[in-house]
N, C-alpha and C positions, 0 to 999 in steps of 0.2 A: 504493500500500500504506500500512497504517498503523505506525507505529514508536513504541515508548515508550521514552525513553531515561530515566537515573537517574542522574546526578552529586550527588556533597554535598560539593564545595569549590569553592572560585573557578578553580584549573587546569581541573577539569573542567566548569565552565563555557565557559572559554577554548576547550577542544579539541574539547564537544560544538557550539560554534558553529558553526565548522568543518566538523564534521562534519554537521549537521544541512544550512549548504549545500551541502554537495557530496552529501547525499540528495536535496536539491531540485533540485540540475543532473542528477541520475541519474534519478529516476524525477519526471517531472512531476506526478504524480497524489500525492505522499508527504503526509502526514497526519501530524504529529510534537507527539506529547503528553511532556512530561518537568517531572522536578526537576533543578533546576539553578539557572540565574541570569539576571542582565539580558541577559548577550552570548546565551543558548542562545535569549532570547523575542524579541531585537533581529532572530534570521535566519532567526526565523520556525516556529518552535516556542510552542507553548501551555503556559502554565508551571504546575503543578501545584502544586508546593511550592520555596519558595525557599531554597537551600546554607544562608544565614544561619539558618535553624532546624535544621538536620542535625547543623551540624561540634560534636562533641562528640569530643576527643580526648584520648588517656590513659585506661590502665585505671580508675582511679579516677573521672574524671570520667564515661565511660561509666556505671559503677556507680550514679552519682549520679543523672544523668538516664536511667534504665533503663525509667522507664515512660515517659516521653515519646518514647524511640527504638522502645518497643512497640508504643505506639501510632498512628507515623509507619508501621510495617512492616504493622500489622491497616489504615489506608486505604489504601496503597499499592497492596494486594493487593483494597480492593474497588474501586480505580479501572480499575485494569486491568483486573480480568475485565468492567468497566462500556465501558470503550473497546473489547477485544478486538483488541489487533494483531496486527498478521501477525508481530512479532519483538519481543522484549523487548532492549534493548542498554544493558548497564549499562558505567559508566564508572568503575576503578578502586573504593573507597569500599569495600572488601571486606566489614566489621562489617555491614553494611545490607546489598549488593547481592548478597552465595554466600546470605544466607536467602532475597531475594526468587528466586535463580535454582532454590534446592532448591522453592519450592513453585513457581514457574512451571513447571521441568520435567514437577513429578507433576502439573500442568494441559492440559498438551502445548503449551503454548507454547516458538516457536526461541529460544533463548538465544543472544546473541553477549554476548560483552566483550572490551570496547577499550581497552587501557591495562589490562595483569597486575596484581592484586594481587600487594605483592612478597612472595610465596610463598618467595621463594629470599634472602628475612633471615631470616623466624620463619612457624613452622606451616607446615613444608613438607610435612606430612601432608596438607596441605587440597587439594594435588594432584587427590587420590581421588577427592574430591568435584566438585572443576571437571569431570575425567573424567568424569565421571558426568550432571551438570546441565549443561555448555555447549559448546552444539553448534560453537561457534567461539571462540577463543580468537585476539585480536590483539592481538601485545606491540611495543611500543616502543622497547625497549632493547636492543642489539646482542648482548648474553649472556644475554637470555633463552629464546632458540629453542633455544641447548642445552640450559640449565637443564631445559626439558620435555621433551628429546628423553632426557632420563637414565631419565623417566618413562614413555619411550613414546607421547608424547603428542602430534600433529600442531599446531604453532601455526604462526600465519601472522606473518612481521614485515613492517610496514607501514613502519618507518623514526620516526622519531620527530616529532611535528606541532610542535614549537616551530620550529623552523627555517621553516615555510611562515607561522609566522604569525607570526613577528619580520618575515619578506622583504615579509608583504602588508601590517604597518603601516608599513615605510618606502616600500611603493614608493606607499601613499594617504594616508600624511599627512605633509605637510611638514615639515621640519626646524625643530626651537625657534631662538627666538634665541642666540645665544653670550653663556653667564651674563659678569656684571660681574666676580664672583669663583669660581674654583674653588670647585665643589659635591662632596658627598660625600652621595650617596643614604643615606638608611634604612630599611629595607624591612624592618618586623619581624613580617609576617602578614597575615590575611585574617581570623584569628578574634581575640575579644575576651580571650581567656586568653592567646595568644600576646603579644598588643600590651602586654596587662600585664604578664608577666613579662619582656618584652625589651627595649622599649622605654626604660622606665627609665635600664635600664644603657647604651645606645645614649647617651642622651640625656647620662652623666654626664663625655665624652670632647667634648664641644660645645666649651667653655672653651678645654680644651686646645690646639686648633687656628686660633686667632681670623684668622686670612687665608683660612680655608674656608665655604662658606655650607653648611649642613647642611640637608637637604631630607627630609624622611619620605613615603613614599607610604603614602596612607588609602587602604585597602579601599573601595568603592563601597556596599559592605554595613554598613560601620561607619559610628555618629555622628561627627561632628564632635568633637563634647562631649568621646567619649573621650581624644583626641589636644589637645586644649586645651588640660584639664584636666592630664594628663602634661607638656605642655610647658611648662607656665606661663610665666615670663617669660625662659626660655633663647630665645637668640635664631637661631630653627628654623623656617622654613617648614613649609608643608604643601601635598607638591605639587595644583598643579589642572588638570593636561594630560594626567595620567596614570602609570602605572609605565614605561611604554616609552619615552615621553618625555623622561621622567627618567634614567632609563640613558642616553639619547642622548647625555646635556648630564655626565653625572655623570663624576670622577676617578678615583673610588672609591665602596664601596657597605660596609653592612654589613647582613646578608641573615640572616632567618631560614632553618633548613632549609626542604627543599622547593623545589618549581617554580623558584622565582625568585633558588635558587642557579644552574641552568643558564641561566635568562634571562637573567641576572647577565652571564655567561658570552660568553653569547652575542654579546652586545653589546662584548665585549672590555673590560668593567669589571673591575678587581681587587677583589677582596672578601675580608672576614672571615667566616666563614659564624658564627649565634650561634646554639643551642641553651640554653633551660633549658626544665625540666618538672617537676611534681609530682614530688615527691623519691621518693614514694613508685612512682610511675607508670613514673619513671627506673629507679630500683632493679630493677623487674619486669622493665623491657624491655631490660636489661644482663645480666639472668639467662636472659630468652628469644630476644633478636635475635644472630645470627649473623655479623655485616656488620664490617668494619672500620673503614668511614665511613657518617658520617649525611648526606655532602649528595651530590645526584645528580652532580655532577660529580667529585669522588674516586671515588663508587662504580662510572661508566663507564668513567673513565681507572685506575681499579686504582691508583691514585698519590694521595698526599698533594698534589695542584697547590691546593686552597687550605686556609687552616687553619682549621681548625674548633676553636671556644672551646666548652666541655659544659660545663653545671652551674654546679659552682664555678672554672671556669676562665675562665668568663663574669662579668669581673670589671673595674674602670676601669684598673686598671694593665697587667693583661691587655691588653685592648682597647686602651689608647690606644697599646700599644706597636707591637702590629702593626699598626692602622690605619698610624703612623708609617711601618713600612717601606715601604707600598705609595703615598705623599705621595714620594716621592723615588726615584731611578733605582737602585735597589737591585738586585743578585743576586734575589733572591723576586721581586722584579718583571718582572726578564728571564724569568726561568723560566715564570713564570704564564701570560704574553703566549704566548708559545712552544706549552706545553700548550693554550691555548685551540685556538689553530689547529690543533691535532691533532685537539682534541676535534670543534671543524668538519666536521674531512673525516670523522671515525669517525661521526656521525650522519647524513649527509649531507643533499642539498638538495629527496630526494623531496618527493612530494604525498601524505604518510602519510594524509591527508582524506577525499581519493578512493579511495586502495585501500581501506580503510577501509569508506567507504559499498560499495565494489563489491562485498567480501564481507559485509556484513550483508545485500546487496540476494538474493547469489546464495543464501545460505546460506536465507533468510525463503523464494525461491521452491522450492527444492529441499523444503523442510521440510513446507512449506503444498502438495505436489503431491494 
């Protein structure tokens, strides 16, 4: 069969790789056209358009690039009807992917999506609409099959795909060497707005700690240039084995929101999670998001287990104090260690990949009968 898949960030590169193999261990004949990234074309997928021209995030920045996100959506829609697969399977990226699933539906093409838009912070009206355009609906996160079932709405949980694919990088690449000195990762994105606004402040808590080696992981997608140019002559690595790698060997982390708070996680690293945004973009989405927490690991465990710095609390005094607590055997440290391993067992250790492909397979052949 044939498959179009749609990611526009780096996670969703990560999970449609994944996913894309275990379409090729299921159906030997699978034909996979998508946007996405290097890992989605590395497993054998044909890449269309690459995340690095999609991620436009924030109301305002959207605003700004409106005709270029227009005109990403008018090819989208003639490549697909030019390929014609048997199932459209969009990955999270909601802004892009509920337009392309509204006109794929009025075309009769199956809709699956994998990884919920999280409907259940803001615009949880848009329920109506999933109801309506996709024919399958597979969520990740342990509260979100109730979330839709308040809607009436049958969703399938597959379990969450970071766990299969933290377990399949250590069990196929071998372990770094043990740094000379305590590392403290920084890991402030995958896009170039994020890197600038976080980074900076990341970078102004270096000093402070002169017994730690500071390491940044660069995006695959980003220059070089840009992370040079920020780091000038503070004295900062810039990892070259990878983000996973790097968690391996790392003390401590300090993490943009996103993905690579639970990777973070995962890994059994302590972290600061750092948020800032267009003040403007912030303001909006404090008036329209619903959530308690911004990083996925407070928002699964319902619990403050790591702290998150917003805005103006994303600051050097700020930062360099709670980095501080998580450098030494503190209470916050016990605690965190503790949570993590809860958080373990609450996502556990399925093949979210393969259930995954199983229902896009079974859903595309029911649909196309």
């Amino acid at each position: 069969m044939k498959y179009y898949i749609i990611a526009g960030e780096a996670s969703g590169d990560l999970h449609g790789s994944n996913l894309v193999k275990a379409l090729h261990r299921q159906d030997k004949n699978a034909s996979v056209r998508c946007w996405g990234g290097d890992k989605m074309q590395s497993a054998g997928a044909t890449l269309v358009k690459h995340y690095r021209d999609l991620a436009f995030m924030g109301f305002v920045e959207v605003i700004k690039h409106l005709g270029t996100i227009m005109g990403n959506l008018s090819f989208c829609k003639q490549d697909i009807t030019a390929f014609r697969p048997d199932v459209i399977v969009l990955i999270d990226y909601p802004g892009f992917n509920l337009r392309i699933a509204e006109w794929a539906a009025a075309q009769g093409f199956p809709v699956v999506y994998y990884i919920s838009p999280q409907v259940w912070a803001w615009k949880e009206n848009r329920v109506k609409l999933i109801r309506k355009v996709v024919d399958k609906m597979l969520v990740i996160l342990p509260f979100e099959q109730e979330f839709y079932r308040k809607w009436q709405y049958d969703v399938v949980y597959t379990g969450h795909p970071l766990p299969e694919a933290i377990q399949q990088h250590l069990d196929e690449v071998p372990a770094p060497p043990a740094p000379i000195r305590p590392i403290v990762a920084l890991l402030p994105g995958s896009r170039k707005q994020e890197v600038l606004s976080k980074l900076p402040v990341m970078l102004s808590v270096v000093r402070d700690f002169p017994q730690y080696q500071f390491v940044v992981a660069k995006a695959p997608s980003l220059p070089d240039e840009l992370f040079t140019e920020l780091i000038g002559s503070a004295p900062v690595q810039i990892a070259t084995s990878g983000t996973y790698q790097l968690l391996r060997q790392a003390s401590a982390a300090l993490v943009t929101s996103g993905t690579a708070t639970l990777e973070t996680a995962l890994f059994g690293v302590p972290q600061v999670v750092c948020y800032r945004g267009n003040p403007l973009s912030f303001w909006l989405a404090r008036k329209l998001v619903k959530v308690k927490y911004i990083s996925l690991v407070n928002l699964i465990m319902d619990a403050p287990v790591v702290t998150e710095l917003i805005q103006d609390e994303l600051n050097h005094e700020r930062l360099r104090a709670e980095l501080g607590k998580l450098l030494q055997d503190t209470p916050e440290l016990r605690r965190m260690r503790g949570q993590y391993q809860q958080l373990r067992t609450l996502l556990g250790t399925g093949n979210a990949s393969d259930t995954a492909a199983s229902e896009i397979i079974h859903t595309a052949q029911k649909k196309n009968r």
